[in-house]
N, C-alpha and C positions, 0 to 999 in steps of 0.2 A: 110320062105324063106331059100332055100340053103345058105349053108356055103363055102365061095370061095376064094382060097386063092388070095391075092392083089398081084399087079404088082410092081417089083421092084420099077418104079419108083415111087409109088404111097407112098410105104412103104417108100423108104428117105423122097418126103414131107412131110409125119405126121412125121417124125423125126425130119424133120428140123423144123417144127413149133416148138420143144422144142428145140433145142442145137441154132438156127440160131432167135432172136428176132426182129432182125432191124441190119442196118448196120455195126454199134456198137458191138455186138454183133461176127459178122463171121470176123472183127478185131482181139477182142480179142485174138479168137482160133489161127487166122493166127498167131500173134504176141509170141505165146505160144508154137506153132511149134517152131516159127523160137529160142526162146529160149532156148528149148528141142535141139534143132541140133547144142547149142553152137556159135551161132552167137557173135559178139561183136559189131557189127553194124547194125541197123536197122534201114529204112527208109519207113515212109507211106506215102503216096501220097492219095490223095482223089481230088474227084469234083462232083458236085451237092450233097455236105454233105455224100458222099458212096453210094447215089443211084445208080446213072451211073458208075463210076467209084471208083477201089479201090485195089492200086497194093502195095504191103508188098515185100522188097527188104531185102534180108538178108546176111551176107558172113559166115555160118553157114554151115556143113558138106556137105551137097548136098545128094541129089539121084542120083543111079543108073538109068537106065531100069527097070529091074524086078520090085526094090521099089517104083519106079513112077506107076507104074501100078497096084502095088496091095493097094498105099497110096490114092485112090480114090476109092475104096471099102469099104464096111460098116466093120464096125469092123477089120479093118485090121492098126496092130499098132507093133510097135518098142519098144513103151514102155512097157507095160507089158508082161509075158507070165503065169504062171497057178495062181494066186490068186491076192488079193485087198488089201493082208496086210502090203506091203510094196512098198506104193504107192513115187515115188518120183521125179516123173516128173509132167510138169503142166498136159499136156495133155496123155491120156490113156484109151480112150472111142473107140478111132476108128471112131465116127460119123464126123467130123467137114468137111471134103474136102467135101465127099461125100454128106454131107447136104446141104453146099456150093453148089454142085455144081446139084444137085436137083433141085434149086430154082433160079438158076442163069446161066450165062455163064462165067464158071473158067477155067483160063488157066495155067500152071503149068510149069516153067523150072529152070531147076536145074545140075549144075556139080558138082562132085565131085572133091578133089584138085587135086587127084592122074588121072583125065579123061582126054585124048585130046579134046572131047565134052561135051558140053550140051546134055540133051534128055530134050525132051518138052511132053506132055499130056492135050486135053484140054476138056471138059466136059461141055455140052448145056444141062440145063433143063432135067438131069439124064441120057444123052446118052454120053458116052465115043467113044474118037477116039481113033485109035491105036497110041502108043509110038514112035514118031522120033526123029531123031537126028537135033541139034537145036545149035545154039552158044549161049555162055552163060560165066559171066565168074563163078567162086567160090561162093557155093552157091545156090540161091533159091528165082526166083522171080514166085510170085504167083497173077497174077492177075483178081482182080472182076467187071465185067460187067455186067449192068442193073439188079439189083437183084432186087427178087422177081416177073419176068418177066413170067414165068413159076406159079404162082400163085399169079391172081392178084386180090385177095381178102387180101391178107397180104399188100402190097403196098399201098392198098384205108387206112390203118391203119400207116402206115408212118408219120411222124411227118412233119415239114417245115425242108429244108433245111440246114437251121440255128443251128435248136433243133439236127439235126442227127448230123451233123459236131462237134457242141458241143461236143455229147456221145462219138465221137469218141475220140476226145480231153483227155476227162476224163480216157478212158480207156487207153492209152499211157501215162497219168501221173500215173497211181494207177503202171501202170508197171515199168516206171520209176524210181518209187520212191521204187520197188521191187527188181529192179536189178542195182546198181549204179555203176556197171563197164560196162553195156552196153552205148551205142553211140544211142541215138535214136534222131531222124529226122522227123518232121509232116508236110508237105507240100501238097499244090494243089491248084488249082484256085476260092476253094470256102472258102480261108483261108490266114491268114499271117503263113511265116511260122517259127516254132515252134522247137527251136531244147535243147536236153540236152546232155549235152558233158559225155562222163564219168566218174565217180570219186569214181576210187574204192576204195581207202584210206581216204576218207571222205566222206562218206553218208550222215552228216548234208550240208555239200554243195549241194547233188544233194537235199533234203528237202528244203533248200532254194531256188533252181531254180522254183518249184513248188509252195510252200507255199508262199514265198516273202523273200526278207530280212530280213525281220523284226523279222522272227522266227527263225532266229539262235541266237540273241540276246536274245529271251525270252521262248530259250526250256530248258530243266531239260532234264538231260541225265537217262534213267533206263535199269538197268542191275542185272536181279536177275534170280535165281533158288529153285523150291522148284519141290521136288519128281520125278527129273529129266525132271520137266516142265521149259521150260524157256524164261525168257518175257526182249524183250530189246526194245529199241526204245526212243524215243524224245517226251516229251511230254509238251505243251505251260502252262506258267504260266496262271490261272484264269481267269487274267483280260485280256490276250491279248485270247478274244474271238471272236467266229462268226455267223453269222444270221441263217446258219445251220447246217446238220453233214456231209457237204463234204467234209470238213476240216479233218476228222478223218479216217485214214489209217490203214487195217489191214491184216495182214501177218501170217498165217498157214505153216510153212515148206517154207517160202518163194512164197506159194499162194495167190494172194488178194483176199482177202474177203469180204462182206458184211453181217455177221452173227450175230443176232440179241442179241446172248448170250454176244458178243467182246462189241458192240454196248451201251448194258444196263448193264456191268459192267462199260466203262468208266465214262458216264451218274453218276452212284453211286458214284463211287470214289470222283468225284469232289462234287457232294450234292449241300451242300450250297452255294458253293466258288463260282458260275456261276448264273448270273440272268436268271428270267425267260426267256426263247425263244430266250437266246443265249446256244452255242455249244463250248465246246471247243475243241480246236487242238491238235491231238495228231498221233505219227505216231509210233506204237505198230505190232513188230513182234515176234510170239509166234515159236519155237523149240520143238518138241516133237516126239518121236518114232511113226513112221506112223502107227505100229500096233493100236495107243491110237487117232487115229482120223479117221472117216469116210470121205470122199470128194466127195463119189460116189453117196450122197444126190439127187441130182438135175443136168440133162445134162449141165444147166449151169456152174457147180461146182465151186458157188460163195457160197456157203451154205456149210458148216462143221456141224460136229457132234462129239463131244469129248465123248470118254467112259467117264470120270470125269470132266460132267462139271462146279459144283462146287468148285473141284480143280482150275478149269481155272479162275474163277471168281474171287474165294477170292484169287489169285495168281495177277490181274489185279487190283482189288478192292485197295488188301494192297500193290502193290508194289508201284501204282501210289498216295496214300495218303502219305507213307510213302519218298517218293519223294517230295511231297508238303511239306509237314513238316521238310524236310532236308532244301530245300532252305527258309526257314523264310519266313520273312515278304516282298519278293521281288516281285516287282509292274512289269507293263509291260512297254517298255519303250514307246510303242503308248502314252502313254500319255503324256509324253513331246514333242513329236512329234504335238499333237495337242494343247498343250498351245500355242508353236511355231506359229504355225499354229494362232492363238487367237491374238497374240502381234504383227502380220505384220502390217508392216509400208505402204504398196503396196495396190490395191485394192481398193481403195475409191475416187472417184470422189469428186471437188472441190466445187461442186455446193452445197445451203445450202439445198437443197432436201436431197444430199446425205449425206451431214454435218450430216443432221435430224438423217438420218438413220441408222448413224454410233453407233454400239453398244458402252457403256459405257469403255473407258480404253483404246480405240483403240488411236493413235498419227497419226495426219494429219497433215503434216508440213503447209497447206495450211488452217488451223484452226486460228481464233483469237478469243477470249473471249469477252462477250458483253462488252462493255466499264464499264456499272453499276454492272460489277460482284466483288464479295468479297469472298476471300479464308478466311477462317478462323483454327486454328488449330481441333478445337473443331467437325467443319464439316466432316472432315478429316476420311476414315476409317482407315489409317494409324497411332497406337496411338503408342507411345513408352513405352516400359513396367511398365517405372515410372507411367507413369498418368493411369495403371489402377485399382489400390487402393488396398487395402487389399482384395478384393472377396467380397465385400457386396453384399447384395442381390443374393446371393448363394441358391439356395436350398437347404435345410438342406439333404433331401432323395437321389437329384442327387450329394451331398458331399460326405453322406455313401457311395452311388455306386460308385462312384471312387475309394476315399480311397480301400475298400475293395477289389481293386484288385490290387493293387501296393503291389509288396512281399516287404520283409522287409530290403531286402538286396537295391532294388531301393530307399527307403526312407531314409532311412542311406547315399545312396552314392548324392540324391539330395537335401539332406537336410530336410528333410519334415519330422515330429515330430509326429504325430496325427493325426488322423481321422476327431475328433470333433474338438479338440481345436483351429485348425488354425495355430498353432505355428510353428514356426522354430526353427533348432538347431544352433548351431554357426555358423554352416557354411553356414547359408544361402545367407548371402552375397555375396555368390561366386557362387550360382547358376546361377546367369545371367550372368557370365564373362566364363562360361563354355566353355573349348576350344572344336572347332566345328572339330578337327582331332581325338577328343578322340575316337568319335560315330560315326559310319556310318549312322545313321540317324542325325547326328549332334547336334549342342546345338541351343534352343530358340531364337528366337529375337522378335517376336514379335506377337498378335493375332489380325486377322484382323474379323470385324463383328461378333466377339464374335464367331467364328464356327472353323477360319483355322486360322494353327498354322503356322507361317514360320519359319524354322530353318535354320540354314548354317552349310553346310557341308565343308569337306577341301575343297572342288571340286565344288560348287555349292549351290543350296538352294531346301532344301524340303516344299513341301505345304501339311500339312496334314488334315484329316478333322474328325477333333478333336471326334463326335460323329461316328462315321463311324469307326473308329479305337477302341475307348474303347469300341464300340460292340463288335467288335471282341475278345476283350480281355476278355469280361463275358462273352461270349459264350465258350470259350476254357476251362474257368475255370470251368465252368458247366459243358463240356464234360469231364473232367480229373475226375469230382466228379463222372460222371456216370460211368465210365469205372473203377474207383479204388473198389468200396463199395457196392455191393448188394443194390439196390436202393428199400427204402419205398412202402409198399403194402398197400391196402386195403383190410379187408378178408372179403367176402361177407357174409352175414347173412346165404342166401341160396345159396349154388354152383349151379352154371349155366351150366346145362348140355345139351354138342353139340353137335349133330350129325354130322356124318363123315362119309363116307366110309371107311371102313375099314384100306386099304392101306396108306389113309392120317390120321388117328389116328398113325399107326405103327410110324408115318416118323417125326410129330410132336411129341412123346413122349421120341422119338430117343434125342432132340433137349429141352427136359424140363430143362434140367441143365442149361441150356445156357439161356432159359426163364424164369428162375427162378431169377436168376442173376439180371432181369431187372424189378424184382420184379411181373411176370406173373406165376402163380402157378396152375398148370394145371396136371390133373392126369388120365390113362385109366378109362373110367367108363363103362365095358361091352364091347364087339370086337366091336363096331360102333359106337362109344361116346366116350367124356371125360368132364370131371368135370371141371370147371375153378373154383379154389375154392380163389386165391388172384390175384387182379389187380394191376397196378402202380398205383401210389398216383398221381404221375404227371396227368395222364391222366383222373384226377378227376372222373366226371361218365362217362361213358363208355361203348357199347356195345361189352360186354364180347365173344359174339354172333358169331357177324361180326369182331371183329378182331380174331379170331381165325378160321375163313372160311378164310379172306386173308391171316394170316398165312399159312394155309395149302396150299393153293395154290402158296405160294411163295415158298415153302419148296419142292413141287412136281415139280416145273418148274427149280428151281435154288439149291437145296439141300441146301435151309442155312435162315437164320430165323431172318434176317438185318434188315427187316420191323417196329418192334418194334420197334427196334433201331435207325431207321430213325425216325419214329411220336417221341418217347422220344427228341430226339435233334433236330427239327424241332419245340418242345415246350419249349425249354432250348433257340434257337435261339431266338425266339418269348419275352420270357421271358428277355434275355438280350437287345432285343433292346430298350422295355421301363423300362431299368434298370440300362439304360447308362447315362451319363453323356450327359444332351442335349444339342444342336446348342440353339446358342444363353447367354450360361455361361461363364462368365468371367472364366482365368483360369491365378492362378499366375505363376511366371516363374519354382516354382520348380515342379509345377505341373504340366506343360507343359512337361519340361524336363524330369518328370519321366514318361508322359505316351509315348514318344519316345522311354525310355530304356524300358519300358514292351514289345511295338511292336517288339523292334529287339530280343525281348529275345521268343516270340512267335511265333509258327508256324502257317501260313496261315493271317497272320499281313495286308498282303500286300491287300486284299477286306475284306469289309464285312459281315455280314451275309446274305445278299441280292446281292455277288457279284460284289459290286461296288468296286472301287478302293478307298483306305482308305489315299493314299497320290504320289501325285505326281514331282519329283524329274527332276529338270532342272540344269545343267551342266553348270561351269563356261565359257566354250567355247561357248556356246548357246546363255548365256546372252550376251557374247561378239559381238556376231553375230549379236545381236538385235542392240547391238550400233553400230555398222559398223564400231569393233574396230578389224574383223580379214575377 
């Protein structure tokens, strides 16, 4: 077959099928204009979700004539002129109008401040009209009609109405929460509408309009630099998690992104601190010389590419851990929110159907007790510290494991003597009168069903969950043993020798020092092998095999050699939770009160090793509120 060159219009469509996806989509571009021309207010309008409708209203520099007429042209841009390495606008492709309006009916008008008019242009399914003069005022409204009309095999692939509307939604927050001195505005008939004020002086305010409330309360502020990389942003403690990663925000030079590198280093950071098949929140913008990142990836340019992506990683990995570990053992406050939520008085019908159904603790004014009932103290799970005896029936093993992580400086100031012997020192007397202003986790009062500890605070009472917590605490102490000491090997009888490709031998043997450390002893054997000649002890036996293919593959995708380091403390985790102190132990008061001071004295206190929350913390004004005394 001849070779024939295609018709303009023909060439924007295949264009547009990459830069223009759905609705969504020729939003964003518009919205990236308008903040490339300096807009401070933005307003979207939609209906039938952007299919029919979809006009982007800006008060941003404006066009001329001339500009209007060459800004619906392919490759014709403002933003750049001779190279890619100093990219620093959103938009600089040149495709977006023209793709637009390939596949749609776009109409374009725009003044400049200094114009007596508007000029307008409008654009049907790749045909251009000529440039008039138009009223208008400051500015740039650019409106889209029946998209995809012009190619209606894209269209039959369109979502419901509902689903687009949504994308569109999403893409107005990610920008949103990009630019927080703009004024942006989401309205139209196929939506309530939707507005963020602007706040340029506080960006965790506009974080809040987006996230909720409830995350300015429970974000960790980070702000750090390394190699003249620099990672700032908000990031939610642990426990205040979500069911996926729409929650997590990411910022290149002020570009949102969706990059898979930003993505699975937060993922990392957090580890254990997050239960399975929740996500946490986090709203992370990265600073770096444009020459040190690609954006020209994908017409999308939701996709970056860092010359050192490594750099980027372990710059996200450690500055968000080391943030964890700044604020302690701090919980999320959702969870007083839902005990609150647990103690209402409201909600329960009178009838003894609903009586039946009323979970255990709930108060129903409209409750009476059978006539034949009898409280007793004993029944009670509320015991008072006196009557729960010396610790009998202690396990001797879950004894060790306590003891053995209470430093020595906590037993001293709680009183508590020994490991084995059970003893107290003079002062133990005084453990249970412990003033609850001293601790910000407060002092003891009491253990209910042998698991949760209640303490009082000056302010309130914490409920902690006694085994949930001193996991926490042997896992820490596990990790501090792994990170201080060259950890235990096994030296094989015979070295187990791997095949590799070449390049990923070079790149793993770059990284032997570092796996050497974690007790993994690995050495070249020949340009396309290497010997594993010692393993970790932790990792008992082992396929010397397969974790040194996953090595090298983490090593080639991500330059860094964490893997190890994960499975070692994934088995320290593992290790500390049947090495805690279990539910269901009595615990005397000084014991109580010293695994309180370990928690605040360690970092990441506040969940589990499995992510759960390890105590939760209700406010004297809270409780007041249950009694209808505020």
């Amino acid at each position: 077959m001849p070779v024939r060159q295609l018709s303009e219009t023909l060439i924007n469509q295949i264009a547009a099928g990459e830069v223009i996806e759905r609705p969504a989509s020729a939003a964003k571009e518009l919205i990236e204009n308008a903040i490339d021309a300096g807009a401070t207010r933005i307003e979207i309008a939609t209906a039938g979700g952007g299919k029919s409708l979809m006009r982007i209203t800006d008060n941003g520099a404006g066009m001329d004539a001339a500009d209007l007429e060459l800004a619906v042209r392919r490759h014709c841009t403002s933003k750049i002129s001779a190279t890619l390495d100093d990219i620093r606008t959103l938009g600089f492709r040149g495709e977006a109008l023209p793709s637009i309006g390939s596949v749609a009916k776009l109409s374009i008008t725009s003044r400049q401040a200094h114009a007596d008019t508007g000029v307008e242009v409008s654009v049907q399914g790749g045909r251009v009209s000529a440039v008039k003069p138009a009223a208008a005022n400051r500015g740039t409204v650019v409106e889209v009609r029946d998209i995809f009309f012009a190619t209606p095999a894209r269209l039959k692939f369109l979502k419901t109405e509902r689903a687009e509307a949504g994308a569109i939604t999403e893409v107005v927050k990610r920008m949103a929460m990009a630019f927080p001195q703009v004024r942006f505005v989401l309205s139209g008939t196929d939506r309530s509408t939707l507005e963020f004020p602007a706040a340029p002086d506080d960006p965790l305010t506009r974080m809040a309009q987006i996230l909720g409330a409830e995350f300015k309360d429970n974000a960790i502020e980070i702000d750090t630099l390394r190699e003249d990389v620099g990672l700032s942003g908000y990031i939610g403690v642990p426990t205040f998690n979500r069911g996926n990663s729409a929650h997590q925000y990411a910022f290149v030079n002020g570009r949102p992104v969706q990059d898979k590198l930003i993505l699975s280093a937060i993922r990392g950071a957090y580890a254990e601190t997050i239960p399975a098949g929740r996500y946490p929140v986090a709203v992370l913008s990265i600073t770096l010389d444009p020459a040190l990142v690609d954006v020209n990836v994908h017409p999308a340019k939701s996709d970056v590419r860092f010359r050192d992506p490594g750099l980027v990683r372990g710059l996200i990995v450690g500055a968000v851990r080391q943030a964890l570990a700044r604020e302690g053992d701090r919980a999320a406050t959702t969870g007083a929110s839902g005990l609150m939520r647990a103690f209402r008085t409201d909600g329960f019908g009178t009838s003894p159907a609903s009586q039946a159904a009323q979970p255990s603790g709930y108060y129903n004014p409209a409750y009476r007790p059978p006539a034949n009932a009898a409280w007793s103290a004993a029944s009670s799970p509320f015991r008072p510290m006196e009557a729960m005896g010396n610790g009998s029936g202690m396990a001797e093993r879950s004894q060790a494991a306590f003891d053995s992580i209470l430093s020595p400086s906590a037993r001293t100031d709680m009183g508590y003597a020994g490991a084995s012997s059970g003893e107290l020192n003079t002062d133990a007397a005084q453990a249970a009168d412990l003033a609850p202003t001293q601790y910000r986790l407060g002092a003891a009062r009491a253990q209910l069903h042998e698991n949760y500890i209640v303490a009082q605070t000056e302010n309130g009472l914490v409920i902690v969950d006694q085994h949930a917590a001193h996991e926490r605490l042997v896992f820490e102490a596990m990790r501090k043993a792994l990170e201080k000491d060259r950890l235990p090997s096994q030296v094989l009888l015979i070295p187990d020798i791997v095949d590799l490709p070449e390049e990923d031998c070079d790149r793993l043997i770059a990284h032997a020092p570092q796996l050497e450390k974690l007790g993994l002893v690995i050495e070249r054997f020949g340009p396309g092998a290497v010997a594993v000649r010692e393993t970790p002890s932790l990792l008992g036996e082992v396929d010397a095999a397969r974790l040194v293919r996953d090595l090298a593959d983490e090593v080639g995708e991500w330059n860094t050699a964490d893997g190890l380091k994960s499975r070692l403390e994934h088995i320290a985790a593992t290790m500390a939770c049947h090495g805690s102190v279990r539910s269901g132990r009595r615990l005397r008061p000084e014991e109580m009160n010293a695994l309180l001071r370990e928690m605040e004295a360690t970092p990441g206190s506040g969940q589990c090793n499995h992510g759960r929350p390890t105590y939760i913390e209700l406010k004297l004004s809270d409780i007041e509120r249950l009694f209808g005394r505020s």
